[in-house]
C-alpha positions in Angstrom: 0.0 0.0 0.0 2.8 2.4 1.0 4.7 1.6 -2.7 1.6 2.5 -4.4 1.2 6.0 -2.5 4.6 6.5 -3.3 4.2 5.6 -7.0 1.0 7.9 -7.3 2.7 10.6 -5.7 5.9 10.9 -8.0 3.8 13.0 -10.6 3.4 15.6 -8.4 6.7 15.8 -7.4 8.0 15.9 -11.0 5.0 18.8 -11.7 5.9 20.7 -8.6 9.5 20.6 -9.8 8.7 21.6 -13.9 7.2 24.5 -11.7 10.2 25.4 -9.8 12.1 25.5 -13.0 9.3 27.6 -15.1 9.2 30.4 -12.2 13.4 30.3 -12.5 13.0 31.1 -16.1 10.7 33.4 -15.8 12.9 35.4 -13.3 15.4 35.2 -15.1 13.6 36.5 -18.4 12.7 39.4 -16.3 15.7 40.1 -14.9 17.2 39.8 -18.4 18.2 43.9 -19.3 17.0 44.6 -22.6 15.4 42.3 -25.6 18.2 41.4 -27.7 16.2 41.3 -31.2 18.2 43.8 -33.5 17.2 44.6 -37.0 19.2 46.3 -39.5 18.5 50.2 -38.6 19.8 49.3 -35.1 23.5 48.7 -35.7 23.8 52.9 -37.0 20.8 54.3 -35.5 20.6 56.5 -38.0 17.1 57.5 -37.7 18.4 58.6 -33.6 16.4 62.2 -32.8 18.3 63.7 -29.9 15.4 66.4 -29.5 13.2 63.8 -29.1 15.3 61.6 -26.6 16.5 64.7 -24.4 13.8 67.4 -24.9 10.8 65.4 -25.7 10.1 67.6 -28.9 7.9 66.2 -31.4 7.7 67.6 -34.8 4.5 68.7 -35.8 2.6 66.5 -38.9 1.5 68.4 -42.0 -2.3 67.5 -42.8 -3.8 69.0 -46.2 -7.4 68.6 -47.1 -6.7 66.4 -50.9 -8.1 66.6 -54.2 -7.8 64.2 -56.8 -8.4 64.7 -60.7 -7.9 62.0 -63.7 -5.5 62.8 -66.5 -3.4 60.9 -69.2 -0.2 60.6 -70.9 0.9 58.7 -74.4 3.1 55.9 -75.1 2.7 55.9 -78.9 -0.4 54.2 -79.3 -1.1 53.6 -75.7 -3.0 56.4 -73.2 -1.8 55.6 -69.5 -4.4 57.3 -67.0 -3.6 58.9 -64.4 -4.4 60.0 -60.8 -3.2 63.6 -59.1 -3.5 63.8 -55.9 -3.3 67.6 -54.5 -3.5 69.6 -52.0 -2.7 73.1 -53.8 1.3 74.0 -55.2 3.3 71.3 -53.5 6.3 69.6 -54.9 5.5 67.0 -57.6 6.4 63.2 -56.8 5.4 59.8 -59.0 3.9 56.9 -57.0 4.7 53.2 -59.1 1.6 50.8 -58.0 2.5 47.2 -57.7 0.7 43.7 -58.5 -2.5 44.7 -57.1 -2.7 48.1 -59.4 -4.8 50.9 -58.5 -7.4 50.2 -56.5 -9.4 51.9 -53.3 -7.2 50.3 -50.9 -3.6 51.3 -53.1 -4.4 54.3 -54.1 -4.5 55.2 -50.1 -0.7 55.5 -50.3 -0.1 58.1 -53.0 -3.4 60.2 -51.3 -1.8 59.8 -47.7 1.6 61.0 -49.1 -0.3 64.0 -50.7 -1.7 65.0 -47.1 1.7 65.2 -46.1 2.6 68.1 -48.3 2.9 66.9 -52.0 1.3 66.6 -55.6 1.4 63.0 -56.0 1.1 61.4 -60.0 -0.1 57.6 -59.6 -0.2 56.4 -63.4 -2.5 53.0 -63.7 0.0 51.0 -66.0 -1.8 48.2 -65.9 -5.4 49.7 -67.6 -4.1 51.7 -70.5 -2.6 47.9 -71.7 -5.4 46.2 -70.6 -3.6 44.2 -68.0 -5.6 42.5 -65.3 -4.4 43.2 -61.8 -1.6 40.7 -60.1 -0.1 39.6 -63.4 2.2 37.1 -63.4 4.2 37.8 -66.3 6.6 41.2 -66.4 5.6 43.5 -70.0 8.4 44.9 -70.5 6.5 48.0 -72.0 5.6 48.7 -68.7 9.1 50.2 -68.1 8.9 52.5 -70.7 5.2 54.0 -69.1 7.1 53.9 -65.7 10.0 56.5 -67.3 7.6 58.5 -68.9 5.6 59.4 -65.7 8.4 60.6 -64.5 8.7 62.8 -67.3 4.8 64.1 -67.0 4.9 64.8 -64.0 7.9 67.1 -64.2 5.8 68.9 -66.8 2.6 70.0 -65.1 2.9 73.7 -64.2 2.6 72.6 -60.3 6.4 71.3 -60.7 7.2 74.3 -62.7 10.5 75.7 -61.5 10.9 72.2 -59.8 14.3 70.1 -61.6 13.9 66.7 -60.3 11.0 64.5 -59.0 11.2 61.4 -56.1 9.3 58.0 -57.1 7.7 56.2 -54.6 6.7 52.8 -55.2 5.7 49.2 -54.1 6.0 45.4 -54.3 6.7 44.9 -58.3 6.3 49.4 -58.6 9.9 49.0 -57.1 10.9 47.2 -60.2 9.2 49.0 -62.3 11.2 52.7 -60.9 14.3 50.7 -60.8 13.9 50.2 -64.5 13.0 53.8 -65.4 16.0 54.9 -63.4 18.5 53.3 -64.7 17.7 50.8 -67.6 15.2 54.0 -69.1 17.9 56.1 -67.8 15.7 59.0 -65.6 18.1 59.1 -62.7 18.8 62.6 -63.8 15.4 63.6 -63.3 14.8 61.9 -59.8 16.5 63.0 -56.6 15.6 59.9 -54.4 13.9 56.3 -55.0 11.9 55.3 -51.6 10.1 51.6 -52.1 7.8 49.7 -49.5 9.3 46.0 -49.7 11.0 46.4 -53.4 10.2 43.5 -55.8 14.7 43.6 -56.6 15.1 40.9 -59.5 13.2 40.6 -62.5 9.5 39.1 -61.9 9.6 35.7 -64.5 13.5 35.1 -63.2 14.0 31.7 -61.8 13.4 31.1 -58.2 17.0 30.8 -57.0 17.7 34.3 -58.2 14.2 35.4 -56.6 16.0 34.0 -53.4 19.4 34.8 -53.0 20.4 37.3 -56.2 19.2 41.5 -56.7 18.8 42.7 -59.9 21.9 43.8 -61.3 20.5 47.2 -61.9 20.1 47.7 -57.9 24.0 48.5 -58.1 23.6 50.9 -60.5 21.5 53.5 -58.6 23.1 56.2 -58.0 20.0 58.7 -56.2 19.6 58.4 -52.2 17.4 55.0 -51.6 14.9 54.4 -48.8 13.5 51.2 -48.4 10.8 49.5 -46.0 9.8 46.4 -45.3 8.3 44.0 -42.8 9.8 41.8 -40.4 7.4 38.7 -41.9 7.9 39.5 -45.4 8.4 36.7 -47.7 11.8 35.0 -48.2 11.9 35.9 -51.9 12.3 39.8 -50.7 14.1 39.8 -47.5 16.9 38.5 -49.0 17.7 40.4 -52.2 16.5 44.1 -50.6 18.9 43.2 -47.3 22.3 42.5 -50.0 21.1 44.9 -52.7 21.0 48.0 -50.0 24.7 46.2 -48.1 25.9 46.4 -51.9 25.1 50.2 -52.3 26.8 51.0 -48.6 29.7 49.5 -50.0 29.5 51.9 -52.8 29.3 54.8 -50.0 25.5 55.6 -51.8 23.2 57.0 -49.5 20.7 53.5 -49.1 19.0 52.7 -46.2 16.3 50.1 -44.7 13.8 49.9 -42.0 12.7 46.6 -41.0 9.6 47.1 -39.1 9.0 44.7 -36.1 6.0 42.5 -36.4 4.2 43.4 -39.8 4.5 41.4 -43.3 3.6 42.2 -46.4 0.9 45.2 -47.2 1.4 46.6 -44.1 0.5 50.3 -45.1 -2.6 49.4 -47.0 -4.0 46.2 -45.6 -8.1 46.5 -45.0 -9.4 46.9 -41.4 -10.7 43.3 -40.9 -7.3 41.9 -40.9 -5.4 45.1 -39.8 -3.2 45.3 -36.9 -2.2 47.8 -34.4 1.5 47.1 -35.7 0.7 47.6 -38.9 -0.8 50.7 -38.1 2.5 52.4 -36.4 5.0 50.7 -39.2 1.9 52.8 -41.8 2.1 56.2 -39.7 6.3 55.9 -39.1 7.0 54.8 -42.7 4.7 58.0 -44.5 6.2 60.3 -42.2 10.2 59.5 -43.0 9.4 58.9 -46.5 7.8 62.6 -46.6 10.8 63.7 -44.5 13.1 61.9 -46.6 11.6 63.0 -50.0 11.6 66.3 -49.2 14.8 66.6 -48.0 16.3 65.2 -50.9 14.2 67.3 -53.4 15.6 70.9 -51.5 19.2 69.7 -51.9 19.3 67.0 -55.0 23.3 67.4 -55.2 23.5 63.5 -54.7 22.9 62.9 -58.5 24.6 65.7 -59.7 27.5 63.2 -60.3 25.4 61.2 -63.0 26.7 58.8 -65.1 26.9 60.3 -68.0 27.5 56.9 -69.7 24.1 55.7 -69.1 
């Protein structure tokens, strides 16, 4: 009888122990000083804000009341429509739309980065060809329509006086303003290239180079880059945006990256069903330094003054 009441009471010996041990860890997770997750805009801290950190000085966000009105542009045969998004004379920027296309949820981006303070040119490439939205295949006509918003958009008379546009894409748009820049050869027009999670090889190029290669015109882009992207995006991305902007650092071009903690894909445009509170702050942080950063560049633009002429 006394064996058995032994026997029966070894489990809660062994459960009163694997509690022991679980309150250990925990204490010593808690006494632990500081997480120890670091992503790539940690090791410079370039984005540091000493007014912030030692005065507690915020600086104030622009908000302007937008208008949006349709126009077009020709590519030979082809009319591209357009969007503007306005708020009154502000400096003129080009949006690149990805996969998806223009739609209500996309075209959020270039009217939230109009509120900020800019005149915002968001072509639709896709219906002036007649291309559904989330091709597969890559028309390479679509570079050419890229390049020439570029050049549109630095004709209206609200950009008049203004030398050089930014281009702010995403997903496959990052291709596409990678190709304008430098294959279409509009880096002279364009004082900085900011991308939300950059498709950076060519969209129908085996997976391997999806995976582990950039395209090679990443290295040749010579304008300031900004780049952002989530801490869950795909593997196809992470890679090839993480050695493409390492590559252009090398190169001692201004290129930078924010990883944002906790957020995937779509993160500044996904709907409010599946929406998260991350995704909200990596939306609200990312428009705010890509209107900082855009309009910094566009006041001083000397960066590409030392264009390859060879392109």
């Amino acid at each position: 009888m006394e064996d058995r009441r032994a026997h029966a009471a070894r489990p809660s010996v062994k459960a009163f122990a694997g509690l022991c041990l679980a309150f250990a860890a925990l204490t010593a997770a808690a006494q632990a000083p500081w997480s120890q997750q670091r992503f790539p805009q940690d090791e410079h801290k370039w984005w540091w804000d000493a007014d912030w950190w030692e005065r507690g000085q915020m600086p104030a966000v622009a908000n302007h009341a937008v208008r949006a009105r349709t126009a077009s542009y020709r590519n030979g045969d082809v009319e591209v429509p357009v969007e503007i998004f306005s708020a009154g004379k502000f400096p003129v920027v080009v949006f690149l739309h990805g996969r998806r296309g223009i739609d209500e949820l996309t075209r959020l981006v270039p009217l939230r980065l109009a509120a900020r303070g800019f005149t915002v040119v968001a072509p639709d490439l896709y219906s002036g060809r007649f291309i559904d939205k989330m091709p597969v295949r890559h028309d390479a006509a679509l570079e050419d329509d890229a390049a020439l918003a570029i050049d549109f958009a630095l004709a209206l008379p609200q950009a008049r006086g203004q030398a050089k546009t930014c281009v702010l894409s995403h997903t496959r748009g990052g291709y596409y303003a990678l190709k304008a820049l430098v294959t279409k050869g509009r880096q002279a027009k364009v004082a900085c290239y900011v991308s939300y999670y950059p498709h950076w090889q060519h969209p129908e190029a085996p997976e391997a180079m999806q995976v582990y290669q950039y395209a090679p015109e990443v290295d040749d882009l010579l304008v300031p880059v900004l780049v952002f992207f989530g801490e869950h995006e795909q593997y196809q991305r992470y890679r090839p945006i993480l050695t493409g902007i390492d590559s252009l650092q090398k190169k001692k071009r201004d290129a930078r990256v924010i990883v944002y903690p906790g957020v995937g894909r779509g993160f500044e445009f996904r709907p409010p069903e599946v929406r998260t509170f991350a995704d909200d702050l990596a939306t609200r942080d990312s428009l705010q330094r890509a209107a900082d950063f855009i309009r910094s560049q566009l006041r001083s633009g000397s960066q590409v003054d030392a264009f390859d002429s060879r392109r």
